[in-house]
TIVO-887886 format. One line per field, with one value per residue (C-alpha): residue in one letter; z, x, y; residue number from 1; chain. Coordinates in pm, 1 decimal. Last residue first. Example, Ala and Ser with C-alpha at 12.3 -4.5 7.8 and 13.67 -1.06 7.14 Angstrom:
res <- S/A .
pz <- 714.0/780.0 .
px <- 1367.0/1230.0 .
py <- -106.0/-450.0 .
n <- 2/1 .
chain <- A/A .
% end
This chain:
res <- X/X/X/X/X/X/X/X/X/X/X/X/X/X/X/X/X/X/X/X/X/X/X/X/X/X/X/X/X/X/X/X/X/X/X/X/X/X/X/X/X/X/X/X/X/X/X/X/X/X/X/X/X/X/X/X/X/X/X/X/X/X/X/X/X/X/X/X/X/X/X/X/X/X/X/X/X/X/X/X/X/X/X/X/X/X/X/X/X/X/X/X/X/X/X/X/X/X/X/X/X/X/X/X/X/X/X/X/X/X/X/X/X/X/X/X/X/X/X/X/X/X/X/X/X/X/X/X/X/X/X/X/X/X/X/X/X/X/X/X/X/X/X/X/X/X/X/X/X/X/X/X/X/X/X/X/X/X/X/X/X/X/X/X/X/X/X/X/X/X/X/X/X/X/X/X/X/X/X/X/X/X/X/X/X/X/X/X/X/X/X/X/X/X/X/X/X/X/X/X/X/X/X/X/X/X/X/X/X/X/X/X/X/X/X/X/X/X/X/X/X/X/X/X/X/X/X/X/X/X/X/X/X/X/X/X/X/X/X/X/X/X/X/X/X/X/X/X/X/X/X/X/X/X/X/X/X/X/X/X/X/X/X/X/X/X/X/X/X/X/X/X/X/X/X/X/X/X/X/X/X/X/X/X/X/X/X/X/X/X/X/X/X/X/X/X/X/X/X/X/X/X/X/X/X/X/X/X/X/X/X/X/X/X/X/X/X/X/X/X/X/X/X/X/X/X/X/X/X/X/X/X/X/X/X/X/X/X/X/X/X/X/X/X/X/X/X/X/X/X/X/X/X/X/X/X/X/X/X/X/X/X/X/X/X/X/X/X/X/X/X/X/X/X/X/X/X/X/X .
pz <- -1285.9/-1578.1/-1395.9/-1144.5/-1364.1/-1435.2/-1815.2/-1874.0/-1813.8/-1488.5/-1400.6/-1533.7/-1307.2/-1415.6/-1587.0/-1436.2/-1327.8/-1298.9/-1043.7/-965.4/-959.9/-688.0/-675.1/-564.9/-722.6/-1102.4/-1074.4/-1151.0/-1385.5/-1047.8/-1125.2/-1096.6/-768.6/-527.7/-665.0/-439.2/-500.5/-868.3/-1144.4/-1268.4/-1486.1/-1649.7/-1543.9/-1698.6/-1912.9/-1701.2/-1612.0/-1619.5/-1381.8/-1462.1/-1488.4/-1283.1/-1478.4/-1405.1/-1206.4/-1370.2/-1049.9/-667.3/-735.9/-507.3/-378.5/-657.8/-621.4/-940.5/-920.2/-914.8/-1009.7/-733.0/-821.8/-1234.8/-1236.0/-1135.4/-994.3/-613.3/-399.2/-59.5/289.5/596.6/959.3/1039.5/1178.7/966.1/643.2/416.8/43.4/-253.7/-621.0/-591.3/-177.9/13.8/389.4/541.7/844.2/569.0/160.6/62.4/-330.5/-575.3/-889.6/-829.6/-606.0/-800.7/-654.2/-750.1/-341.4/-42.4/29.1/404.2/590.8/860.2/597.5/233.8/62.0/-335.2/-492.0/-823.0/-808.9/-585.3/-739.4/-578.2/-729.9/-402.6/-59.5/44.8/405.3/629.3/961.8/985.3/673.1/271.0/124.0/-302.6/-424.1/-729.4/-798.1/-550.7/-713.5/-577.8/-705.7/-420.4/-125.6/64.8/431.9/645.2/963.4/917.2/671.1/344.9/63.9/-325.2/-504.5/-548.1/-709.2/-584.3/-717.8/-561.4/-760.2/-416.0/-97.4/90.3/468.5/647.6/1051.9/1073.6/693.7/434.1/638.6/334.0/199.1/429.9/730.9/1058.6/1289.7/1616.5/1770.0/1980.3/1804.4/1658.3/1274.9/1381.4/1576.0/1342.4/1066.6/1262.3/1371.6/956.2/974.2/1260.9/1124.1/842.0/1071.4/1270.2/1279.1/1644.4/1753.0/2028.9/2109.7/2402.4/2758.5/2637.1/2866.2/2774.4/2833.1/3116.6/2863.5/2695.1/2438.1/2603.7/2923.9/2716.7/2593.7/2207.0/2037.3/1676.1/1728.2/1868.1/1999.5/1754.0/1681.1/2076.2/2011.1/1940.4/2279.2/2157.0/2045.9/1947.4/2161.9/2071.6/2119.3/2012.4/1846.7/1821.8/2017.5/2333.0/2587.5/2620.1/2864.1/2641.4/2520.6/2387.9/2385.0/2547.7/2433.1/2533.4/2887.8/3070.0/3225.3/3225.3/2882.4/2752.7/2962.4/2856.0/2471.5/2547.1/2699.2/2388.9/2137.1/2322.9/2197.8/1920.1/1799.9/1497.7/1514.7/1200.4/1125.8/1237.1/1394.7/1517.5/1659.9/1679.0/1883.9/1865.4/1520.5/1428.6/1074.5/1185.1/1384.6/1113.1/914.1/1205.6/1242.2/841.1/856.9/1194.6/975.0/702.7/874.2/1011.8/650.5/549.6/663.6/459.6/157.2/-134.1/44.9/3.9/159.7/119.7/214.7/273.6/177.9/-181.7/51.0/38.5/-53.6/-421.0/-256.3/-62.5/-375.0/-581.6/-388.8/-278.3/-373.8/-302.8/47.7/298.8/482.2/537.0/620.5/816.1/881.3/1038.1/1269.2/1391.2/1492.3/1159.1/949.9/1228.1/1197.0/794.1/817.2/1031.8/845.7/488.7/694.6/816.7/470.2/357.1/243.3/504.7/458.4/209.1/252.4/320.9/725.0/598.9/451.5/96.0/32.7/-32.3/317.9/551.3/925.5/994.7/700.8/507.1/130.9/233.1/78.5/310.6/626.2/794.4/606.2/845.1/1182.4/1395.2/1116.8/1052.1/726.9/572.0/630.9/892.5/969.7/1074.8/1257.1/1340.6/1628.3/1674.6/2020.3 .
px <- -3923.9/-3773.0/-3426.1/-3500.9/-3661.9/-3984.7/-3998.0/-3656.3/-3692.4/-3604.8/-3247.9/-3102.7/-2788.2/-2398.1/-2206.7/-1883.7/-1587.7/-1236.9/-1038.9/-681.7/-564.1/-766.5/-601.9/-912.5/-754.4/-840.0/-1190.4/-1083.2/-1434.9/-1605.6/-1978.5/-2056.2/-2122.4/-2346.5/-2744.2/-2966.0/-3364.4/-3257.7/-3576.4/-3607.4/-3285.6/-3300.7/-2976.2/-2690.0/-2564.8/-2388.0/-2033.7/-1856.7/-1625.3/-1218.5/-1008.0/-716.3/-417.1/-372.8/-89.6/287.0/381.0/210.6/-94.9/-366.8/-638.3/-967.9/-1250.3/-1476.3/-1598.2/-1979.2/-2288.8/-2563.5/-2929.3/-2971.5/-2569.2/-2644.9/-2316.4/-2406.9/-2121.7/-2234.5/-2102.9/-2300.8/-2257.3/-2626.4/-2645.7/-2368.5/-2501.1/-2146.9/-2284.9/-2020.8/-2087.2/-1932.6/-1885.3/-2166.1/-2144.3/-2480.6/-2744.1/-3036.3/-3001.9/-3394.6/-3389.3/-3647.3/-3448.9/-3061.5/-2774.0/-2450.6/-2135.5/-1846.9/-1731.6/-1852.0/-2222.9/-2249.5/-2559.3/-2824.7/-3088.7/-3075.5/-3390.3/-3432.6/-3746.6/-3587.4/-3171.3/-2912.1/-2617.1/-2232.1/-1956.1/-1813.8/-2003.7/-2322.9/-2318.8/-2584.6/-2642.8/-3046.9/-3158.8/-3140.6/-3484.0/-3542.1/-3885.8/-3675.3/-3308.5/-2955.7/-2685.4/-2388.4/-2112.5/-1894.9/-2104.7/-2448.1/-2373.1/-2678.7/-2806.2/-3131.7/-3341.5/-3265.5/-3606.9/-3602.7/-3903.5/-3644.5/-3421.7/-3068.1/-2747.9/-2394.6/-2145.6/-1954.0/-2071.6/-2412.0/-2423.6/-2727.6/-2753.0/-2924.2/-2926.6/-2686.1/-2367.1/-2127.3/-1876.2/-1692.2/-1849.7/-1651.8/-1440.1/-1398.6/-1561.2/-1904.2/-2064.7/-2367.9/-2315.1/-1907.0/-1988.7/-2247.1/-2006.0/-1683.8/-1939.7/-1962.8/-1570.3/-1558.0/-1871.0/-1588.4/-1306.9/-1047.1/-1075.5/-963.0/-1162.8/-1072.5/-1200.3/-1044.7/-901.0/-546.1/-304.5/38.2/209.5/572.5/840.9/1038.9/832.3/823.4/754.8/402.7/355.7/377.8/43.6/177.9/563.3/778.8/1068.5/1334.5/1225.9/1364.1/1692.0/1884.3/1762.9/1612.4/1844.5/1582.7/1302.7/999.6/634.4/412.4/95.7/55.6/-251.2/-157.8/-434.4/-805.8/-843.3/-621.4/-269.0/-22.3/376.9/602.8/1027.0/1301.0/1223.4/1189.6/890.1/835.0/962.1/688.2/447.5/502.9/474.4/130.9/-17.3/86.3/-66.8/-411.2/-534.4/-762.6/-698.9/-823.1/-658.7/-506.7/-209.5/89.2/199.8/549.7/548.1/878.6/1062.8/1348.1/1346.9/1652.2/1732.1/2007.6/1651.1/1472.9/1697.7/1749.5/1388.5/1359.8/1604.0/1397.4/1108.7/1253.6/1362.8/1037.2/841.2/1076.1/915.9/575.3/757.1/877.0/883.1/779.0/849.0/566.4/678.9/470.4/495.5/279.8/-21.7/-85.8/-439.3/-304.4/-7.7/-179.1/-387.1/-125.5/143.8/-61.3/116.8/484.6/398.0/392.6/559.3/405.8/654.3/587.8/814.5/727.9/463.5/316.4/-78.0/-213.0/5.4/-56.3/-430.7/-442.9/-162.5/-438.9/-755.3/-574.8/-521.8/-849.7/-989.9/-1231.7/-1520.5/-1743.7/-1556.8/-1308.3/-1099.6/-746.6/-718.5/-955.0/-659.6/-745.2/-787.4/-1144.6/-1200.4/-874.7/-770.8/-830.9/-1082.8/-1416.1/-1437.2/-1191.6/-919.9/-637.2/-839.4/-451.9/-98.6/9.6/-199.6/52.6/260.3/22.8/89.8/-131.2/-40.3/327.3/293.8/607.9/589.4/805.5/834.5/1012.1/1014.7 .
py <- 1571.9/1369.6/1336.5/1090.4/888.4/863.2/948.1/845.3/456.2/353.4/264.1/-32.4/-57.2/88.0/-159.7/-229.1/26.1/-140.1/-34.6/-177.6/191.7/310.8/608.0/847.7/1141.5/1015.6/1140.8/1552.6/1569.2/1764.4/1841.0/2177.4/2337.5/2220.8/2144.2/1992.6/2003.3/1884.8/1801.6/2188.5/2236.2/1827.2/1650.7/1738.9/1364.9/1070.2/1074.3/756.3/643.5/749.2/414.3/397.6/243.2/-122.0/-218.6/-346.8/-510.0/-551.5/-600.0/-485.3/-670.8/-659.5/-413.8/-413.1/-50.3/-40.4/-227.5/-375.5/-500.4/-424.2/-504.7/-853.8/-1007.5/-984.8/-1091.5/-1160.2/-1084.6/-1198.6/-1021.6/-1081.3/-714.8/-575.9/-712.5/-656.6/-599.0/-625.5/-542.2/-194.7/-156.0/-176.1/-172.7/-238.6/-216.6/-106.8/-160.3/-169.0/-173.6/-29.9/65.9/21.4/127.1/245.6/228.4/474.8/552.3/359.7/315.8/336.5/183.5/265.6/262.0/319.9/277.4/281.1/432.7/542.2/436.9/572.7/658.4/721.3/895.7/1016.9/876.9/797.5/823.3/713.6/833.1/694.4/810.8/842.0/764.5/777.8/842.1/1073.8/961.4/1069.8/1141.6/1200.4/1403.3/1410.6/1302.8/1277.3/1240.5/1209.8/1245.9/1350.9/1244.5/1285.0/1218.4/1229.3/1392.5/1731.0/1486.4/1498.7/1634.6/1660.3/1838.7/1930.8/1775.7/1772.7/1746.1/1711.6/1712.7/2068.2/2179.0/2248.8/2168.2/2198.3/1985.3/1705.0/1540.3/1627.3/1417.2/1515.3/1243.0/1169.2/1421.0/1169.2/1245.1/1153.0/885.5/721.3/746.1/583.7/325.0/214.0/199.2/6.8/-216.6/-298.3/-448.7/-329.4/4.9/63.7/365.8/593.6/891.4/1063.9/927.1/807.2/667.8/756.4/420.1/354.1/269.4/83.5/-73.1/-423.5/-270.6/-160.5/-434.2/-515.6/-561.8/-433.4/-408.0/-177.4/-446.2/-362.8/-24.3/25.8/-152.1/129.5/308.2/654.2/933.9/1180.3/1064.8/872.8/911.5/567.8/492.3/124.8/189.3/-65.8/-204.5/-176.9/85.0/348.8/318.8/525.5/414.2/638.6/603.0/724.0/783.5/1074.8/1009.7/1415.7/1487.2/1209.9/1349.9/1696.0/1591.9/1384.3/1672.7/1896.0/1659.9/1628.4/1314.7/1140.7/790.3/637.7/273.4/144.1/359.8/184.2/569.4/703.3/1054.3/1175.3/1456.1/1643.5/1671.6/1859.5/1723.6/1463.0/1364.2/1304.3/1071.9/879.6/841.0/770.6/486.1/338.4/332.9/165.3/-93.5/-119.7/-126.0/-406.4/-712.7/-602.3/-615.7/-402.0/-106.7/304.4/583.5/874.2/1216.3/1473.9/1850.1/1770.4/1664.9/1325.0/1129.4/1004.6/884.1/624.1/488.7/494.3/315.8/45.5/-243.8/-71.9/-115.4/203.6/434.0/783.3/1071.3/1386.8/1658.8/2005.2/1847.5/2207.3/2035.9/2179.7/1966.0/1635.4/1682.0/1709.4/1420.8/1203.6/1338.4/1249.2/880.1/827.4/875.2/1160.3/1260.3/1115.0/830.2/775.7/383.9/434.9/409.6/87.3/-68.1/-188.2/-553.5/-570.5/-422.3/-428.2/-427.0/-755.3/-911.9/-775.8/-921.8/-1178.3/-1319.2/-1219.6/-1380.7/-1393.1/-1315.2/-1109.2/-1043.0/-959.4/-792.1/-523.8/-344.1/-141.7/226.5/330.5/715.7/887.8/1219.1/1470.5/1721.2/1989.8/2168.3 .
n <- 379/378/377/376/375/374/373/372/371/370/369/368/367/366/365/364/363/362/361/360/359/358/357/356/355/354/353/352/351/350/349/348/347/346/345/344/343/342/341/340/339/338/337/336/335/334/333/332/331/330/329/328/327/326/325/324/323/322/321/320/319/318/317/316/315/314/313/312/311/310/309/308/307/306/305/304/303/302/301/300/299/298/297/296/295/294/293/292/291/290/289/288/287/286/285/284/283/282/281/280/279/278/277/276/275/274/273/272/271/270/269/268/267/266/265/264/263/262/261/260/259/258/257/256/255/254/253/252/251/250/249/248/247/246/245/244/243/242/241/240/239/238/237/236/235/234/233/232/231/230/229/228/227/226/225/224/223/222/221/220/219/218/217/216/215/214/213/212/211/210/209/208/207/206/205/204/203/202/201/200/199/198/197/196/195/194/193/192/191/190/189/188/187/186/185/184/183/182/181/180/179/178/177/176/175/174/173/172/171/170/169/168/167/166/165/164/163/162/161/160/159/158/157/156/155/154/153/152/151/150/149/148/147/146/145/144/143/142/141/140/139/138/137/136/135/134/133/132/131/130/129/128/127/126/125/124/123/122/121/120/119/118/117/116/115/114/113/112/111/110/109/108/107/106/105/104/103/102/101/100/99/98/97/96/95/94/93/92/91/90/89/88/87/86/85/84/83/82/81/80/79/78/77/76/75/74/73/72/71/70/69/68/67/66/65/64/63/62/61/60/59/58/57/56/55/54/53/52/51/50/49/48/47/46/45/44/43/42/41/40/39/38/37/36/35/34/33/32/31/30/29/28/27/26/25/24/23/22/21/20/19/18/17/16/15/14/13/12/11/10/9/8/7/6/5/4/3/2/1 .
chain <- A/A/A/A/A/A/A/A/A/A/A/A/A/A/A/A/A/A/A/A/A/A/A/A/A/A/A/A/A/A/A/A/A/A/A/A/A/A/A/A/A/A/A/A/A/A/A/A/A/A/A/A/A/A/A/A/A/A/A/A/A/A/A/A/A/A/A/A/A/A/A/A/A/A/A/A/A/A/A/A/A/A/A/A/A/A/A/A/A/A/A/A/A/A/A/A/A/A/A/A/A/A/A/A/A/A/A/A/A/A/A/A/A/A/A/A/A/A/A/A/A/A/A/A/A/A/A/A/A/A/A/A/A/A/A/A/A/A/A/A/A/A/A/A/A/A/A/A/A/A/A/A/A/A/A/A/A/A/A/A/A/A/A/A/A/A/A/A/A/A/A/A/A/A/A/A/A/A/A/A/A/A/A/A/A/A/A/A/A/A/A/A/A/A/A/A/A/A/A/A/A/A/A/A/A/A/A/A/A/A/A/A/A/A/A/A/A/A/A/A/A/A/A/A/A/A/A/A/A/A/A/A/A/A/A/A/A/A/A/A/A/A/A/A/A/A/A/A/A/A/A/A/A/A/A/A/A/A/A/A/A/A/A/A/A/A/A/A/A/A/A/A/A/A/A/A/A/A/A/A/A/A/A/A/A/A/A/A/A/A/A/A/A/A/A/A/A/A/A/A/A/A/A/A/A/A/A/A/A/A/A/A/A/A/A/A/A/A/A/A/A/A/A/A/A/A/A/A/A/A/A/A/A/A/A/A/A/A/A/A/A/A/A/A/A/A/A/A/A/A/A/A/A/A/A/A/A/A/A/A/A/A/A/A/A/A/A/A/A/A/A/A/A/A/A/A/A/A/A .
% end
């Protein structure tokens, strides 16, 4: 059978519109879709088309606004399509264009995705059920309700795109739901993302830390670099061209991910440092999402805006424009690090720092480290 597959990225119209100027709002951090946002390496939607490529999906198409054209395209594979729309209204129509598009192709199948939600499921149970209900169209859902996941038919009902909406039931869709019994996490806001982590370190999911496994529960990406005075504890995710300074302590499943610095004696606890932010001298960042200049405390659920660049420095994140962006601007990399101080050393850093496709990024002044006799390259 072929199947097809049509992935729909930040747009939910349910929700449209709502907490749109918040550091951590539905479905979005900083105004980026949190399906886009790397963790452990990688963003929910580059493990979604990874998935669907190795699952025998022989077309695959990602729909998405005009806004964040960069950033999604940047994490495609050259055999996938990306569609994109002006506005948020439009992304349907669009979808229902590509589904007819797909199946004058052949596809006899298509899985249609608002990618939010990550969802695992066995692809070939779900295909029998749908031939077995024998119904147009099979929406997913698991104990909570609907996964705006759905399996359609070749020659669906024409009025089935009509009524596949975010939060539609399942009668509404057209058909009796595939009821999912694997991992399931919704993604809604920012302490989705951080449980995503703790899942994966903790084998609850499929997911996998990118780069190497270089010890029981530590993974260590290319052109990473930490001092050999610098502490991981198990879990923990230590990314693309980390580095991590001396009397530093990474623990308790956090990730530190691409282009990230930890400053001399700083703590991170229980937290994810998302890509190009720099942690400084002495800091105790537990039970966080830190993002650039912005800290989300998950267990007071309090975000602040720090605008000293000795505390917090990083990529200025700003909500995507939708005309004449800014060209991505490439983080700076710092001198080779002295040949003795590294206990971690994978591969040579990688100068390829336009894939990220943040393209509304603008990188601030890195923190005032310690001075070069103690710090985390001085041994």
């Amino acid at each position: 059978m072929l199947v097809g597959a049509i992935l729909v990225v930040g747009t939910d119209a349910s929700t449209s519109g709502r907490d749109s100027g918040l550091f951590d709002s539905h479905e979005n951090l900083a105004g980026h879709p949190l399906a886009s946002i790397e963790v452990l390496g990688q963003s929910l939607l580059q493990r979604t088309v990874s998935r669907l490529h190795a699952d025998g999906f022989r077309d695959i198409a990602v729909i998405s606004e005009r806004s964040l054209s960069t950033l999604i395209h940047s994490q495609l594979p050259g055999n996938t399509d990306l569609i994109l729309v002006n506005r948020p209204t439009d992304v349907w129509s669009a979808a229902q264009r590509t589904f007819a598009e797909f199946a004058e192709n052949g596809v006899e199948s298509v899985l249609l995705i608002r990618l939010g939600a990550c969802v695992e499921f066995d692809l070939q149970q779900l295909l029998n059920f749908h031939r077995e209900q024998n119904q147009p169209v099979t929406p997913l859902y698991d104990r909570d309700g609907p996964l705006d996941y759905w399996i359609l038919s070749a020659f669906p009902d024409p009025a089935s795109f009509e009524t596949i909406q975010a939060g539609d039931a399942a009668d509404e869709a057209g058909g009796t739901p595939f009821q999912v019994t694997g991992y399931v996490n919704r993604m809604v806001r920012a302490r989705d993302l951080r449980r995503l982590v703790v899942d994966s370190f903790l084998g609850r999911c499929q997911i996998k830390p990118s780069g190497i496994h270089l010890k029981p529960g530590i993974w260590v990406d290319e052109g990473a670099q930490v001092h050999r005075r610098a502490r991981i504890v198990a879990p923990a995710y230590i990314g693309r061209n980390v580095k991590v300074q001396a009397n530093a302590l990474v623990t308790r499943c956090s990730n530190l991910e691409r282009g990230c610095e930890v400053g001399y004696g700083t703590v991170v606890e229980d937290a994810s440092i998302l890509r190009d932010t720099c942690l400084g001298t002495g800091l105790d960042v537990t039970h966080a999402v830190v993002w650039g200049r912005n800290l989300l405390n998950l267990r007071h659920d309090v975000a602040l805006e720090i605008n000293d660049p000795k505390l917090l420095s990083g990529p200025t994140i700003v909500r995507p424009r939708p005309l004449h962006p800014i060209a991505p601007t490439a983080p700076a990399v710092s001198d080779t690090p002295a040949a003795d101080a590294p206990a971690v050393e994978v591969s040579e850093v990688d100068l390829n720092v336009n894939a990220d496709g943040l393209r509304d990024v603008v990188q601030d002044a890195k923190p005032g480290f310690v001075s070069p006799r103690r710090n985390a390259w001085a041994g």
